[in-house]
N, C-alpha and C positions, 0 to 999 in steps of 0.2 A: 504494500500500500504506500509507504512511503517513495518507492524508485520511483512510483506509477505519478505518485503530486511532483514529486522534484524535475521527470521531465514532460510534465505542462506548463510549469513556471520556465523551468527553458528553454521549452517553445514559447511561449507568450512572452519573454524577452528577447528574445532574438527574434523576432518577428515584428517586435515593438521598433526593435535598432536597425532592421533592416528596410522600414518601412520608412523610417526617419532620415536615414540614409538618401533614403531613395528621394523621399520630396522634396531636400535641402537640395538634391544634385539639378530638380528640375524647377526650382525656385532661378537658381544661377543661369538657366539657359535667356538667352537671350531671343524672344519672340519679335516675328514680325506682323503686320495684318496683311493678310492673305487679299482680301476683296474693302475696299476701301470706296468710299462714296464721296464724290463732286456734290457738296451743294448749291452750287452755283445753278441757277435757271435765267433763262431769260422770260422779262413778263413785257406784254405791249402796253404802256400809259397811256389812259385815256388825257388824264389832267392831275394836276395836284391844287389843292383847295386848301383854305382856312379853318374850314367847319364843315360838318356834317350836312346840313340845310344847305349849303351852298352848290354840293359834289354833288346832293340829290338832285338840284333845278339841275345844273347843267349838264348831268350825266341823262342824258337822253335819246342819243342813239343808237344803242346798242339792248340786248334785250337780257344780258347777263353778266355780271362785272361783280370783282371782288374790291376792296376796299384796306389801305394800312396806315394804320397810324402811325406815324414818327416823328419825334420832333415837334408834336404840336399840328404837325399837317397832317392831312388826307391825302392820300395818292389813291385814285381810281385803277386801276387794271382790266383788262377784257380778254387777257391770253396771256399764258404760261407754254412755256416750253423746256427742252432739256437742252435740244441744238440750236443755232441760230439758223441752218436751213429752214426748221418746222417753222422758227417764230416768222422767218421771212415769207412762207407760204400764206401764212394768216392773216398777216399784215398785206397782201396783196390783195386778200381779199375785203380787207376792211379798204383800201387805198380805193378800190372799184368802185365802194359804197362812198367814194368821198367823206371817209372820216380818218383825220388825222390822228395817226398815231406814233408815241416813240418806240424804238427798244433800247431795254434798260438791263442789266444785269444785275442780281441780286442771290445774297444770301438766303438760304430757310435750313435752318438748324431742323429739320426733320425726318428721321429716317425710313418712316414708315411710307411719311408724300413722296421721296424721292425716289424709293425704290416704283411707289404707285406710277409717278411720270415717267420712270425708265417705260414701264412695260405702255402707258399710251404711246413713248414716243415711239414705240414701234409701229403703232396704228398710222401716227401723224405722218411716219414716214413713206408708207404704204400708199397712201391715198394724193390723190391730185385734184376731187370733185371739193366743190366749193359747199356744200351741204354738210358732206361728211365731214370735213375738218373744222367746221362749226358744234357739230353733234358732237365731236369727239371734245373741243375744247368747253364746251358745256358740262361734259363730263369730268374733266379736269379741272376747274373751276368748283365744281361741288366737291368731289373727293378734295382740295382746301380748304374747303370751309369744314366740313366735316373731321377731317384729320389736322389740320393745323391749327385753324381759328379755336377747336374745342379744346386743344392742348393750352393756349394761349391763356 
């Protein structure tokens, strides 16, 4: 009875020391990130404003726009992209409808939207009809508001 306790404390020590061993060795390894994410986007401005009441009267072209506050201002948005090709596609389309827009680049600390705008910009990239890349940035525009503005 006694050999039988003395070696499971020998195993439960040495198992203890070699398990210690073991995680100090992988603490020292020096890691890198494997898939790494751009959050960088491009969005088209509609305008930037002073107040909320202001962006509403003159935001009226368009029939879906998101909105950031910074700084005290309002900056209107109508399109999000990952590449500047898509934003230039959109922007053509809005240029047709005679309404002016900028492109602007911008940060979004979010990982969950950027991963969501990688997988549209595959759509945006896809398509060349003036409908569809309306629908799709509709799309895009809701999944922000829903994933970023809620985190906000």
């Amino acid at each position: 009875m006694k050999k039988t306790f003395f070696w499971i404390i020998l195993a439960l020590v040495s198992g203890a020391l070699l398990g210690k061993v073991t995680f100090d060795f992988y603490d020292d390894v020096d890691t890198k990130n494997v898939i790494s994410y751009d959050n960088y986007v491009y969005l088209l401005r509609y305008g930037k404003y002073d107040n909320f009441d202001e962006m509403k009267d003159k935001v009226t072209d368009v029939d879906r726009y998101i909105y950031i506050e910074k700084e005290g201002k309002i900056t209107a948005y109508v399109a999000l992209s990952k590449t500047k090709e898509s934003i230039n596609k959109i922007k053509k389309v809005y240029d047709d409808k005679n309404i002016k827009l900028d492109i602007v680049k911008e940060q979004i600390n979010n990982e969950e939207f950027i991963q969501n705008i990688n997988e549209y910009e595959k759509l945006l990239s896809a398509t060349e009809d003036e409908k569809s890349l309306l629908i799709i940035e509709k799309q895009i525009l809701s999944c922000y508001e829903s994933v970023v503005m809620t985190d906000e």
